[in-house]
N, C-alpha and C positions, 0 to 999 in steps of 0.2 A: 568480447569479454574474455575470452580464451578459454583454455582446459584451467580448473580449479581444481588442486589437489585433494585425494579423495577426502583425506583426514578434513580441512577444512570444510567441505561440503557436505559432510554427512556428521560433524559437531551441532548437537543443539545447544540451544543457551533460550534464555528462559523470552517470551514474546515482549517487545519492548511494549507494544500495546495495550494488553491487557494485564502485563506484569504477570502473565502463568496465570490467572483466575482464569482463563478460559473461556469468558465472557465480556462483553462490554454494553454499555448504553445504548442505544439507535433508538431514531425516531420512527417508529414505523406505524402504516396503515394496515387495520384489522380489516377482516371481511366486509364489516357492517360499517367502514368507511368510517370510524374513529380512529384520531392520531393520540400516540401517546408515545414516549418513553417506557422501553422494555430491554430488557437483560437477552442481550442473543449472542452466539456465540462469536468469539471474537472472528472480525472478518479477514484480519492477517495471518490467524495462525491455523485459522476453522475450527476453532475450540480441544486443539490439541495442549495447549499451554504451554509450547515453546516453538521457535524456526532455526534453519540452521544456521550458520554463522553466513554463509553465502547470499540466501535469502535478507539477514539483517544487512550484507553488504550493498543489494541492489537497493534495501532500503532509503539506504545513507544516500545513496549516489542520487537517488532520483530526488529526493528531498534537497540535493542541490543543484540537479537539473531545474525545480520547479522555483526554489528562492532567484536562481537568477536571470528564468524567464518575467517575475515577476521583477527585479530589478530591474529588468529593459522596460519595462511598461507594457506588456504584451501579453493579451489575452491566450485562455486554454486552444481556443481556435483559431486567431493572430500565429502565435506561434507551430503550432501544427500545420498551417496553410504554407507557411513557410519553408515548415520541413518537408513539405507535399505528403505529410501522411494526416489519418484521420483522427480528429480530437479523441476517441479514445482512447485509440493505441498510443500517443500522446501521453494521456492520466494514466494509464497502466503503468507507461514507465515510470513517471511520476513518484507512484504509488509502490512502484519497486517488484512489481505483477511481472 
């Protein structure tokens, strides 16, 4: 990825996710093993309500790292097997983590 100049690495701009509310939807399981839809904090930004411009870069990229895995026909662990690393490190990238 190389060195990324300070200026653009440490610019926030507002989370493309949760659009700066801080929050998002998820389905999640409670103690007592009911599912529901709940407000938690967004999981890209951690409920800060923005990332830095660097951070929406790895975005961008992984999001087309993953369209064109998915173009070739290739599953999350199809193509990981491939890359000889393991299906998360994989969706991390993905996911711009």
């Amino acid at each position: 990825m190389g060195i990324v100049p300070r200026n653009q690495a440490t610019e926030l701009i507002i989370c493309p996710h949760c659009k700066g509310r801080k929050t998002s939807p998820a389905f999640v399981t409670t103690k007592t093993g009911n599912c529901s839809f709940q407000e938690t904090d967004c999981f890209t930004c951690k409920g800060a309500g923005f990332i830095t411009k660097d951070h929406r870069d790895r975005i961008v990229k992984g999001e087309g790292i993953r369209l064109e895995r998915i173009k070739r026909g290739l599953s999350l662990r199809q193509e990981a097997l491939m890359l000889g690393i393991k299906p998360i490190e994989l969706a991390r990238l993905e996911r711009g983590e």
